[in-house]
GULO-144009 format. One record per residue: residue in three letters; residue number from 0; x, z, y of N, C-alpha, C, O in turn. Coordinates in pm, whole numbers, plus 32768, in hexadecimal, padded with zeros to 4 digits. Layout:
N
FIBA  tivo  badren  n.xx  n.zz  n.yy  ca.xx  ca.zz  ca.yy  c.xx  c.zz  c.yy  o.xx  o.zz  o.yy
FIBA   ALA     NUM     X     Z     Y      X      Z      Y     X     Z     Y     X     Z     Y
...
This chain:
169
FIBA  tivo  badren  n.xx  n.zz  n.yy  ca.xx  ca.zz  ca.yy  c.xx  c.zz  c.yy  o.xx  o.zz  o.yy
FIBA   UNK       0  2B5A  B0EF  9940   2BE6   B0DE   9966  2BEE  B0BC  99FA  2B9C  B070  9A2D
FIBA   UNK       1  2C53  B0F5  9A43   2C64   B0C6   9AFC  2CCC  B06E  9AD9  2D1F  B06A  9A7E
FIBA   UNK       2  2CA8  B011  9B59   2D09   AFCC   9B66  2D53  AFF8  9BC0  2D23  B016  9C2E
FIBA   UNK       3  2DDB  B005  9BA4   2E47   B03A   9C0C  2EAD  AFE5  9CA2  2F1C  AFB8  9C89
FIBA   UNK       4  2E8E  AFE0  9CEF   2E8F   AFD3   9D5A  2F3E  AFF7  9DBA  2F52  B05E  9DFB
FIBA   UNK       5  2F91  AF99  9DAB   2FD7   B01B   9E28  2FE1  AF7F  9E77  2FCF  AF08  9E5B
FIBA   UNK       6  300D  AFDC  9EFA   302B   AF8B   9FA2  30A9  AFC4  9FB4  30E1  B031  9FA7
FIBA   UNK       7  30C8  AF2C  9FE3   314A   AEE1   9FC8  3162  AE7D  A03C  30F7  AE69  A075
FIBA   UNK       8  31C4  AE38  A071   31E5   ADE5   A0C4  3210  AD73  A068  321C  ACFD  A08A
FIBA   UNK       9  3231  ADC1  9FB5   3250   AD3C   9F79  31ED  ACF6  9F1F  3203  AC9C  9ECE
FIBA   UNK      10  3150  AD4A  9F4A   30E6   AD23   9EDD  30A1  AC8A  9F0C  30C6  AC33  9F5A
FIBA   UNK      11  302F  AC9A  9EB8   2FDD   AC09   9F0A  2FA0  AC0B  9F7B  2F76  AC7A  9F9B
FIBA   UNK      12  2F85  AB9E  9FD6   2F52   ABBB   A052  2EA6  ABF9  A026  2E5B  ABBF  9FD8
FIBA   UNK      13  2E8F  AC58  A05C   2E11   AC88   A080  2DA1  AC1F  A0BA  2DB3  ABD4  A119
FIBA   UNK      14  2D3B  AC29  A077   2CCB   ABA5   A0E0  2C48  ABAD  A09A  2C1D  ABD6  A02E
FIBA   UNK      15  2C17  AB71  A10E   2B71   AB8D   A0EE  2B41  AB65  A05F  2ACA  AB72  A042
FIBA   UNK      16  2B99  AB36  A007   2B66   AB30   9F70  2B6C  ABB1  9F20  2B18  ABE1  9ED4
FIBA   UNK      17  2BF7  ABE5  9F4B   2C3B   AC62   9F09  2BCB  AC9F  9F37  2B9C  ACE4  9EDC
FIBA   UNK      18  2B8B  ACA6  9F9A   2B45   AD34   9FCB  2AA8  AD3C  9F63  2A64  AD94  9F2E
FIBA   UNK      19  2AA7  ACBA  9F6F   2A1C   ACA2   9F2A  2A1E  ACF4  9E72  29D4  AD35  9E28
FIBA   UNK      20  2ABB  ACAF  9E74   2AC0   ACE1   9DDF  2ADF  AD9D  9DAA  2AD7  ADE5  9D47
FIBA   UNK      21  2AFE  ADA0  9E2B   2B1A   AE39   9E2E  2A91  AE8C  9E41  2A7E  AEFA  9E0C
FIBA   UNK      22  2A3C  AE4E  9E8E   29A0   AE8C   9EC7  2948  AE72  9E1F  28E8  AEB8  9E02
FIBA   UNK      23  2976  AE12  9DCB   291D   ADE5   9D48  292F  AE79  9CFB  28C4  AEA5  9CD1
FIBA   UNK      24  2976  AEAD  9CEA   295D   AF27   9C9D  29C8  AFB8  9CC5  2A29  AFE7  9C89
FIBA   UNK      25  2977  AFE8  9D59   2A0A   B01A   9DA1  2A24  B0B4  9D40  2A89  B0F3  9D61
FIBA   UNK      26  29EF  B0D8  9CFA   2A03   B161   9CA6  2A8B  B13C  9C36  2AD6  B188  9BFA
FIBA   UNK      27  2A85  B0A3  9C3A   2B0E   B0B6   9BEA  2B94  B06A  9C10  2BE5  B026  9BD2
FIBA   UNK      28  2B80  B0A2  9CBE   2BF3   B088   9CF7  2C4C  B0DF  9D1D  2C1C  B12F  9D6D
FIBA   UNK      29  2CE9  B0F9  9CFA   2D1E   B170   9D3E  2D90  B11D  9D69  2DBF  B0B7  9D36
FIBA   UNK      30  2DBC  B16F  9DEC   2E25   B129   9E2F  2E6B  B18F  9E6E  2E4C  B1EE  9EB6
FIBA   UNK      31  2F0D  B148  9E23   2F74   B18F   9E36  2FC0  B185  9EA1  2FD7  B111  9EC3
FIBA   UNK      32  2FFE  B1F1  9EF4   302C   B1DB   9F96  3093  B1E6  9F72  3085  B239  9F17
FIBA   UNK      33  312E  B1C1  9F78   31A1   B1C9   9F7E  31ED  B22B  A00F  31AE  B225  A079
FIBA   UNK      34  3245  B264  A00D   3272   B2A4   A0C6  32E7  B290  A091  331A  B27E  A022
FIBA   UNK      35  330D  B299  A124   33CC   B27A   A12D  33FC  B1E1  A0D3  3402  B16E  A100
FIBA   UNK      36  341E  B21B  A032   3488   B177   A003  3424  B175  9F98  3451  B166  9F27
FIBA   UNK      37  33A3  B182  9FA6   333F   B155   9F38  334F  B1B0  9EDA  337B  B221  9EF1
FIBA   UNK      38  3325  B17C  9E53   32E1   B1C9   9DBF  3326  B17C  9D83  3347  B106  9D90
FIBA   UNK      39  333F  B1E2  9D2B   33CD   B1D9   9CC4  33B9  B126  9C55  3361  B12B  9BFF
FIBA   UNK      40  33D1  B0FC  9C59   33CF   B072   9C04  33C5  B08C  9B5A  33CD  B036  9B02
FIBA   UNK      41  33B5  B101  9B4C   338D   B105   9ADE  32E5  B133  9AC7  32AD  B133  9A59
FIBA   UNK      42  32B7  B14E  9B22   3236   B168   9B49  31D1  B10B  9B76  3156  B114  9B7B
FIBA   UNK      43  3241  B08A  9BA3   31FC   B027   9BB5  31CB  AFD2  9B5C  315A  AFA5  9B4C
FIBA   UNK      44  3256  AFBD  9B0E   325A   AF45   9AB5  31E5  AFA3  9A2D  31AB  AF5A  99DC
FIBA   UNK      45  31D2  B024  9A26   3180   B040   99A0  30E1  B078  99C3  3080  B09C  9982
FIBA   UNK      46  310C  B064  9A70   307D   B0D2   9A3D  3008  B081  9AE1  2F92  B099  9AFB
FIBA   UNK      47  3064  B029  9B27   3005   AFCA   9BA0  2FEC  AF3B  9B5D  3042  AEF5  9B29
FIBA   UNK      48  2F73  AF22  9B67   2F2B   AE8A   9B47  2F39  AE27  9B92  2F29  ADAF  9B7B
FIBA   UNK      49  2F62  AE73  9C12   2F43   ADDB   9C75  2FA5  AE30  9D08  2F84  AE9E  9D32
FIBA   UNK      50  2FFB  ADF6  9D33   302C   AE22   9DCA  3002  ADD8  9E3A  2FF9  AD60  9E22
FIBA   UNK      51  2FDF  ADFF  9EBF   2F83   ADE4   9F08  2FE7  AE1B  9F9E  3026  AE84  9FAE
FIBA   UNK      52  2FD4  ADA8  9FFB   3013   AD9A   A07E  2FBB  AD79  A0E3  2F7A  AD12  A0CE
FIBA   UNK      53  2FAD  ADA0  A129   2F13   ADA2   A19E  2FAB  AD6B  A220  2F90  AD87  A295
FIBA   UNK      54  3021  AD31  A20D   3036   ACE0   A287  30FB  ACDC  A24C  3139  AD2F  A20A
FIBA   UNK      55  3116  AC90  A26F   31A4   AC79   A28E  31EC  ACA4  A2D0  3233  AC57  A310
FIBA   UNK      56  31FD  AD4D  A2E1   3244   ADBA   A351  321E  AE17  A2DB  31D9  ADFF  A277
FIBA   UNK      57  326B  AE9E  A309   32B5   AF05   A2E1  3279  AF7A  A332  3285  AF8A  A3AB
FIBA   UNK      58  322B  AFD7  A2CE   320D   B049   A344  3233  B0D4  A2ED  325E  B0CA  A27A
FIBA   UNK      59  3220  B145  A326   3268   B18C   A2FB  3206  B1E7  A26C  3220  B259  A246
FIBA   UNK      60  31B9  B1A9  A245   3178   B1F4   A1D3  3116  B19B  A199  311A  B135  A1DD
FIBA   UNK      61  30B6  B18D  A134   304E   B151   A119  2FBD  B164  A14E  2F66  B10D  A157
FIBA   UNK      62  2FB6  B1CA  A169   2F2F   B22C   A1AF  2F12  B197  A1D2  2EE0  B140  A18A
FIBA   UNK      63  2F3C  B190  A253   2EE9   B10E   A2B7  2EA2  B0A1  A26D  2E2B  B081  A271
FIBA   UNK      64  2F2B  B05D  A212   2EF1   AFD9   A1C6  2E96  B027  A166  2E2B  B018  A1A1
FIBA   UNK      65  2E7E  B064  A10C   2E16   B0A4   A0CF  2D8C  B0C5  A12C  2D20  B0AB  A0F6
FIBA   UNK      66  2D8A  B0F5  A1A3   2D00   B11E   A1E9  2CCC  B077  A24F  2C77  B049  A29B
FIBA   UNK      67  2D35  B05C  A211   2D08   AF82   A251  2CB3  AF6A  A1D5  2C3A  AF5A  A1E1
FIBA   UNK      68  2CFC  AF67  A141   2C92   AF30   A0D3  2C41  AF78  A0EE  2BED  AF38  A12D
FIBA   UNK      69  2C20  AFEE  A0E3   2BD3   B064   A0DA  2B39  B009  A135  2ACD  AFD8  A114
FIBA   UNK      70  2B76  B018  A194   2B09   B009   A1EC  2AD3  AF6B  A1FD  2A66  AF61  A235
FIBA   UNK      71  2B1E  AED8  A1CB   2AEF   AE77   A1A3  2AB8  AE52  A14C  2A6F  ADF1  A15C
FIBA   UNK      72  2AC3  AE89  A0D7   2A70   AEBB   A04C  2A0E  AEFC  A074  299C  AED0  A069
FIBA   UNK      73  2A2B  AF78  A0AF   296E   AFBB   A0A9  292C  AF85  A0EB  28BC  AF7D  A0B9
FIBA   UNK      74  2933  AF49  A164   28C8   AF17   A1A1  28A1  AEC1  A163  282B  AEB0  A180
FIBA   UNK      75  28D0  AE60  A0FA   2893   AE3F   A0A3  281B  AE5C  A048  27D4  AE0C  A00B
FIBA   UNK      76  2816  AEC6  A04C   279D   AEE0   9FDD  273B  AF2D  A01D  2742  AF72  A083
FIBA   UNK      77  26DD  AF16  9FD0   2638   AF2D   A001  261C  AFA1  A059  263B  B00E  A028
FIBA   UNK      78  25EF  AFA2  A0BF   25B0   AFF6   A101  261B  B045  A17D  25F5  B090  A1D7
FIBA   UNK      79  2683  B025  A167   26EE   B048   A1D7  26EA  B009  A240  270B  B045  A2A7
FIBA   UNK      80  26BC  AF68  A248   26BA   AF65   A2EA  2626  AF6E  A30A  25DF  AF98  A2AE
FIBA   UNK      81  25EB  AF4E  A37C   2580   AF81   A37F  2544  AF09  A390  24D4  AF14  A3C3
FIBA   UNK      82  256C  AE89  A374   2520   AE01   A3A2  259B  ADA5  A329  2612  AD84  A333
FIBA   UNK      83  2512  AD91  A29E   256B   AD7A   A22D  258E  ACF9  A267  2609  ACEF  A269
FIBA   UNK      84  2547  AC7D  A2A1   254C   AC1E   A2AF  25C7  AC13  A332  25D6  AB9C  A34E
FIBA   UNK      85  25F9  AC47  A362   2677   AC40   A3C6  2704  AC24  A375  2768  ABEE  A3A4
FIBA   UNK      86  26F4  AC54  A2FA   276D   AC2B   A27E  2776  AB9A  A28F  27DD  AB6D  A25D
FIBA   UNK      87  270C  AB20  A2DA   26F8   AADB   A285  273E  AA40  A2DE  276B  A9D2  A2BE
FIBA   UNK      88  2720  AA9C  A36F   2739   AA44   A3F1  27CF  AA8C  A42F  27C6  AAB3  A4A3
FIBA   UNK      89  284D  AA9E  A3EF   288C   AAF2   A44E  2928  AA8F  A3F8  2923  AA46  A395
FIBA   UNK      90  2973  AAA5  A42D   2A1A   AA71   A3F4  2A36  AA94  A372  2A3B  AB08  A347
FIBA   UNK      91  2A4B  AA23  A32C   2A7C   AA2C   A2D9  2A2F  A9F6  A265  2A4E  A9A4  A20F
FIBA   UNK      92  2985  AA5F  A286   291B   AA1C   A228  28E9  A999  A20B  2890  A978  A1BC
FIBA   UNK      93  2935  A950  A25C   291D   A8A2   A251  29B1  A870  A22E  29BF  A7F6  A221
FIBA   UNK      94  2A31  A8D0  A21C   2A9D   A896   A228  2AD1  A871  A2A8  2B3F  A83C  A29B
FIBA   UNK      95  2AAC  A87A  A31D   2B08   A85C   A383  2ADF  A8E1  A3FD  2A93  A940  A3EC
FIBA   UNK      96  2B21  A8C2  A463   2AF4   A907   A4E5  2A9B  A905  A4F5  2A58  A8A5  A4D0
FIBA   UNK      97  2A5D  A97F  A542   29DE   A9A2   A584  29E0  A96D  A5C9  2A4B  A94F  A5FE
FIBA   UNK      98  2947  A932  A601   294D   A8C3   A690  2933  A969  A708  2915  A9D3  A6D1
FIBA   UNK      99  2944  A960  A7A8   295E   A983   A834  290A  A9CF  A7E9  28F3  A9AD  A775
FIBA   UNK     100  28C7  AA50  A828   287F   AA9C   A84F  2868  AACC  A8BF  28C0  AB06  A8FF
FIBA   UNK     101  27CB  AAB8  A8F8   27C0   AADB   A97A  2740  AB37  A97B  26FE  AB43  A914
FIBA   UNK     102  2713  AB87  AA0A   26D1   ABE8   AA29  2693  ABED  AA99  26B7  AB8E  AADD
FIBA   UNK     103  262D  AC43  AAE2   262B   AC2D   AB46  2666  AC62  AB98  26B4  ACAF  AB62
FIBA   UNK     104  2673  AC65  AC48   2626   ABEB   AC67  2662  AB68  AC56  26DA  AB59  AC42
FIBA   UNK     105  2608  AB03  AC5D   2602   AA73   AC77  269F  AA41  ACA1  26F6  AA0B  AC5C
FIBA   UNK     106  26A0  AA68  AD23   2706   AA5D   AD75  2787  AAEC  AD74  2761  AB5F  AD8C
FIBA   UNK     107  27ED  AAD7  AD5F   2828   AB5E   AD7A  28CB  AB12  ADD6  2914  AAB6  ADB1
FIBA   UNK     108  28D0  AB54  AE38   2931   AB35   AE9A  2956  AAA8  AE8E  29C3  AA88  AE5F
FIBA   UNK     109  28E0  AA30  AEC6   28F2   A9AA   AECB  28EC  A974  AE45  2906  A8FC  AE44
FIBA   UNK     110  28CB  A9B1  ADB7   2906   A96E   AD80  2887  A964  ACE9  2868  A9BA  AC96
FIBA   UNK     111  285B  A8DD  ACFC   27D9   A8EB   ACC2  27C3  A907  AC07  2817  A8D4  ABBC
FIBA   UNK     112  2751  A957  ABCD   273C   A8FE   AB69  272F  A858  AB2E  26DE  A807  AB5B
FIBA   UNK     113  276B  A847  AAEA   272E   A7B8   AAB9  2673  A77F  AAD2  2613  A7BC  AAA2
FIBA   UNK     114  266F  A73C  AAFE   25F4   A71D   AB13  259B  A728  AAAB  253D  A777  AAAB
FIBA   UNK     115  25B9  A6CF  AA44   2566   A6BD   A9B5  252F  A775  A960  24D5  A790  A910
FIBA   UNK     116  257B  A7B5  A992   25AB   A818   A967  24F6  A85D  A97B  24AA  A887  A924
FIBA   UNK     117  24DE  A84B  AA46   2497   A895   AA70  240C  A81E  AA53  239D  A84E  AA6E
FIBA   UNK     118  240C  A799  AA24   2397   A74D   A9FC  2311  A764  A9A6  22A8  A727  A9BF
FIBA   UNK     119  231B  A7A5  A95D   22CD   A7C8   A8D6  22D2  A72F  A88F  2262  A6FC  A88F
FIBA   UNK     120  230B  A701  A86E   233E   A67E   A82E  2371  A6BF  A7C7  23E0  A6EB  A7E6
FIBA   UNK     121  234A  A6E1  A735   238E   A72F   A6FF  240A  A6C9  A698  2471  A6EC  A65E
FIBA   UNK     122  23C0  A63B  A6A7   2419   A5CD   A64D  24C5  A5E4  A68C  2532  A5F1  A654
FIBA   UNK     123  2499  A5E2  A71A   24D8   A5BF   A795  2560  A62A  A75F  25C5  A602  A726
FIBA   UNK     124  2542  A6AE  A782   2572   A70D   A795  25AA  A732  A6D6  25FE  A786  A6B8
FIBA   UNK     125  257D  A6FB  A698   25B0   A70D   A5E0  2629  A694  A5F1  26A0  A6A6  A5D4
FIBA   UNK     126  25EE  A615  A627   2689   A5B0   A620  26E3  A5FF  A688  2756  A606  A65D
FIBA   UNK     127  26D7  A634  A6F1   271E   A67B   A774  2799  A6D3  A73F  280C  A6D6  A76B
FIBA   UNK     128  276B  A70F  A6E4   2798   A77E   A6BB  27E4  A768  A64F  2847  A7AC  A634
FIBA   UNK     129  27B4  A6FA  A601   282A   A6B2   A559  28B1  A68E  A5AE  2924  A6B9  A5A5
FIBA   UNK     130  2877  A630  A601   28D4   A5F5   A651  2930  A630  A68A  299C  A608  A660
FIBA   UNK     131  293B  A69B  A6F5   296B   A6FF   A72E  29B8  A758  A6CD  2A1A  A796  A6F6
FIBA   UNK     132  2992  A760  A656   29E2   A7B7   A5CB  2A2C  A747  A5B5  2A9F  A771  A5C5
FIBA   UNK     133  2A35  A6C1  A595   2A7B   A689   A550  2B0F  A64D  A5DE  2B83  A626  A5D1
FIBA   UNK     134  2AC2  A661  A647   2AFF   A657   A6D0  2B79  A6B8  A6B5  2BF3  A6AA  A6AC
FIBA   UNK     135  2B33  A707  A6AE   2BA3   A7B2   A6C4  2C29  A7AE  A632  2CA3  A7BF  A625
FIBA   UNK     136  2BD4  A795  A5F7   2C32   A798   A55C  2C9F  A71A  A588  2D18  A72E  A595
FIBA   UNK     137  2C73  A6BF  A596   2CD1   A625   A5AA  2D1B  A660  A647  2D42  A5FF  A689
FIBA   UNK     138  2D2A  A6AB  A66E   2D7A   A6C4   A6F9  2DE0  A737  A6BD  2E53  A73F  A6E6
FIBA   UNK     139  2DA1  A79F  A648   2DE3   A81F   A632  2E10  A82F  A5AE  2E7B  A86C  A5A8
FIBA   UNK     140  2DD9  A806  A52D   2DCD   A819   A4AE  2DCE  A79D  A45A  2DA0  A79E  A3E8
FIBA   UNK     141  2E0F  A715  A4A0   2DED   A681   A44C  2E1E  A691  A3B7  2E03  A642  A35C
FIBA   UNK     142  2E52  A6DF  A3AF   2E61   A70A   A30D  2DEC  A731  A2BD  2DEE  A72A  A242
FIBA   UNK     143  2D9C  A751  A2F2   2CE3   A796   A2B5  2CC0  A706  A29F  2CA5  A6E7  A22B
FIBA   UNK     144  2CBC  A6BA  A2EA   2C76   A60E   A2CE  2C5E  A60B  A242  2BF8  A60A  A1FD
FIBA   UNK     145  2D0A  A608  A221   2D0E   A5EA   A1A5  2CD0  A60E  A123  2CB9  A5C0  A0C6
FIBA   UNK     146  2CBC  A67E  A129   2C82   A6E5   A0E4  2BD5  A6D5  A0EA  2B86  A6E0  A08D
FIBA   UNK     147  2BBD  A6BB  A168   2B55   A6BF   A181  2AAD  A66F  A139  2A38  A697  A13D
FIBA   UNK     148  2ADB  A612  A10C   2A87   A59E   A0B3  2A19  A593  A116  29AC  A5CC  A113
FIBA   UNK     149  2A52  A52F  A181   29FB   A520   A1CF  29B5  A49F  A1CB  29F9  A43D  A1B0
FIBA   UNK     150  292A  A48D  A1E3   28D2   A41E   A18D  28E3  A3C0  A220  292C  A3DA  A27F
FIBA   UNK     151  2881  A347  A20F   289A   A2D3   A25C  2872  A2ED  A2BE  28B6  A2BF  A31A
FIBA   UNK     152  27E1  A34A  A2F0   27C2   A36C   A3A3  2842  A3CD  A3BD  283F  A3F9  A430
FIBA   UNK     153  28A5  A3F6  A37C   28EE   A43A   A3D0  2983  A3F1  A3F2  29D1  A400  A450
FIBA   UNK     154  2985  A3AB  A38F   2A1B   A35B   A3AC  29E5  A2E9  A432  2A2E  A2BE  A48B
FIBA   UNK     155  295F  A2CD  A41F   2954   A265   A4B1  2933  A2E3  A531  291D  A2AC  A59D
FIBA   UNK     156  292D  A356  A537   2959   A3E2   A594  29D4  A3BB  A5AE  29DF  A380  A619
FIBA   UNK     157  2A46  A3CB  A565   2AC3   A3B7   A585  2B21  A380  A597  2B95  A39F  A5AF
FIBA   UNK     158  2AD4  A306  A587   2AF5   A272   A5DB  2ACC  A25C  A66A  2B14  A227  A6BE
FIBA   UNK     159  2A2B  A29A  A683   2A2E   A2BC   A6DD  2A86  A2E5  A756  2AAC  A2AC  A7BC
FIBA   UNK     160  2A99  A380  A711   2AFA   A3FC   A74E  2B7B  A3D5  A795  2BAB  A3E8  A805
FIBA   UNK     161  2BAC  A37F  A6FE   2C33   A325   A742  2C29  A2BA  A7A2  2C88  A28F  A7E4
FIBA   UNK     162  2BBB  A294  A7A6   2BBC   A229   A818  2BC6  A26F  A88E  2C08  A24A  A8EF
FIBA   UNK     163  2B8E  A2C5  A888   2B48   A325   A91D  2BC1  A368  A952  2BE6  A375  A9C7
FIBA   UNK     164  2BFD  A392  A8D8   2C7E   A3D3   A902  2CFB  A371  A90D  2D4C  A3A5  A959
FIBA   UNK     165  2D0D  A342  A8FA   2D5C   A2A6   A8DC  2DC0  A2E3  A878  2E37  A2E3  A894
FIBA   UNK     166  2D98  A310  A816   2DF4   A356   A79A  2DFE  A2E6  A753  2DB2  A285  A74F
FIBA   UNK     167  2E81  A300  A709   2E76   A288   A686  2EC7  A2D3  A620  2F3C  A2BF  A5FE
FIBA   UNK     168  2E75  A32A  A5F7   2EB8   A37C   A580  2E9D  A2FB  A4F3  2EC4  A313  A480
């Protein structure tokens, strides 16, 4: 049996759980695109399992929000990206923001890498980087916190954070 699928502005928010659950057995996923004033409500209510909204705006067909699951689901599953273990360190997979990403060089127009970064300190550069994610999320996304089930080295991170920043969320 598929489970039936349509995209919607009035379905559930889309998120890195949905995707996971969509990548668990993607052969019995089909997803329905609506254009113009949507799919008839009698099609919904007998024959879709679940309605699905990839954002709070209005576009002019489903295509898009469909090739968003599409493509957050498959990379999900085995052998599509080419470095399985990158699933593992990137947004979302911990529940919050990705910490900075940087490259070389070192220096690019005055404006340095993080030091720890370039140390081989790898403790250094693993707290650098929690920190810096939970940095980014508490400046952009303090709603993920919540969600987040974050254990005791990270809530003393973001006590930190707020000191540094003089936040008092």
């Amino acid at each position: 049996m598929l489970d039936h699928s349509l995209v919607t502005p009035q379905g559930k928010p889309f998120d890195q759980p949905m995707a996971e659950e969509f990548a668990a057995d993607p052969r019995r996923l089909l997803i329905l695109c609506g254009r113009y004033e949507g799919v008839d409500e009698r099609v919904v209510e007998h024959c879709i399992d679940e309605e699905v909204s990839v954002g709070d705006y209005v576009l002019t067909g489903g295509e898009l929000p469909a090739l968003v699951i599409i493509d957050a689901s498959v990379r999900l599953l085995p052998g599509v990206l080419g470095d399985e273990d990158s699933l593992k360190d990137e947004s979302f997979s911990w529940g919050i923001l990705d910490y900075p990403q940087y490259t070389r060089p070192p220096v690019w127009e005055g404006h340095k890498v993080p030091e720890v970064l370039l140390s081989g300190n790898h403790a250094g550069i693993v707290r650098y980087r929690r920190k810096e994610a939970l940095r980014r999320t508490l400046a952009r996304r303090p709603d993920l916190l919540e969600k987040a089930g974050l254990d005791s080295n990270d809530k003393i991170l973001v006590e930190e954070i707020k000191e540094e920043e003089g936040w008092t969320l």
